[in-house]
N, C-alpha and C positions, 0 to 999 in steps of 0.2 A: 212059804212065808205068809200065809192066809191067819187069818189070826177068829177069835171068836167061832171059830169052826163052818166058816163060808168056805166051799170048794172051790175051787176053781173055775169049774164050769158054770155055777151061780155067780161069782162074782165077773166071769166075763157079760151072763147074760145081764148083768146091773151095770154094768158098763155100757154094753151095748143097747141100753134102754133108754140110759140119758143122752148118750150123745146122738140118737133120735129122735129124742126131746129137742133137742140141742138146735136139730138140721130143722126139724119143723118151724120152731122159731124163726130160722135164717130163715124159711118162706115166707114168716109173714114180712121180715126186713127187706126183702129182694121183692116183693107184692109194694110195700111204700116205696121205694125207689124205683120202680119200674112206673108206678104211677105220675110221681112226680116230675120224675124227668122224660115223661115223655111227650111231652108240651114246653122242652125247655127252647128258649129261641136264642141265638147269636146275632142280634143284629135284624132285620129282617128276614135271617134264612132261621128253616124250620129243621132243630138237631135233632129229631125224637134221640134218643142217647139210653129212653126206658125199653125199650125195645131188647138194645141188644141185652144190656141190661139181667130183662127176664129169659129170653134165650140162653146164655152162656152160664145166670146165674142158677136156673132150673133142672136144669141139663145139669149139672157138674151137681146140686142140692140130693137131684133123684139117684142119679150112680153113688153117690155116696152110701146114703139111704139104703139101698141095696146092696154094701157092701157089711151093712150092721144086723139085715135082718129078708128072709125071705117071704115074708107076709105082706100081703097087702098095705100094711103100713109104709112100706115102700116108698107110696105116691105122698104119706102126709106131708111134705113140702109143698109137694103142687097142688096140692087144696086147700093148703094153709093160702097159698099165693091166688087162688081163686076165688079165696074167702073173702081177700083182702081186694080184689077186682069187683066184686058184685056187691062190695059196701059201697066204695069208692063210684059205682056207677048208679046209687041212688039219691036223691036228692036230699038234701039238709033241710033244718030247722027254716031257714031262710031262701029255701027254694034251689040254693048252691048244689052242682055238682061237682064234684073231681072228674070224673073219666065221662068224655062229654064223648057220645057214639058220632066218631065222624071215621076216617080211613085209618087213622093213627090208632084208635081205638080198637079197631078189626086186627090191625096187624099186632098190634100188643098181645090180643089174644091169642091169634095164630103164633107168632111168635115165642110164645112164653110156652106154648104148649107141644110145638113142634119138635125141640130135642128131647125131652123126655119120650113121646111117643118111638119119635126114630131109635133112641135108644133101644124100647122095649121090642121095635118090630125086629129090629135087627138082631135079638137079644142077646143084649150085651147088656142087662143087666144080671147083676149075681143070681142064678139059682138053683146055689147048691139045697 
């Protein structure tokens, strides 16, 4: 049912090029939210909450990723999230930072980058 004379195998691989696009995106969205909430407070107690956040949401972004495409594009989530980590850690017009280098900040990073790695050591990502 391919219409305009796209095969099959072209039209998968345009499918599978946007919803890459797609997952990249979700990096930069899980890069502002892992930022944001990882200075969020309850009270006096400190929830970092962007932590797990970039862990679970990384992890789950990169296996996907690799379920669309076996090329180094792979990782464009977790760069997109990276990207989104080394803006956030320079300072603004007015001197402001977001991601201010203290312990929360180190684990954000460890964090965010540890299930994908594990992933890949373990290789459990796709490569057919």
């Amino acid at each position: 049912m391919m219409t305009q004379g796209l095969s099959r195998s072209r039209f998968s691989r345009i499918v599978d090029a946007a919803l890459l696009a797609f997952l990249i995106i979700d990096g930069f969205v899980v890069g502002v939210l892992s930022v944001t909430l990882t200075y969020l407070r309850i009270g006096d107690a400190a929830v970092p909450v962007g932590i797990a956040i970039a862990m679970v949401g990384n992890t789950l972004l990169v296996w996907l990723a690799s379920r669309f495409t076996d090329s180094p594009l792979r990782w464009g989530p977790l760069l997109a999230w990276v990207v989104v980590l080394l803006v956030s850690g320079v300072s603004g017009p007015g001197g402001d930072v977001l991601l201010i280098t203290n312990w929360r900040a180190m684990a954000l990073l460890v964090g965010g980058v540890l299930g994908p790695v594990v992933l890949s050591w373990r290789g459990l990502l796709n490569t057919d």
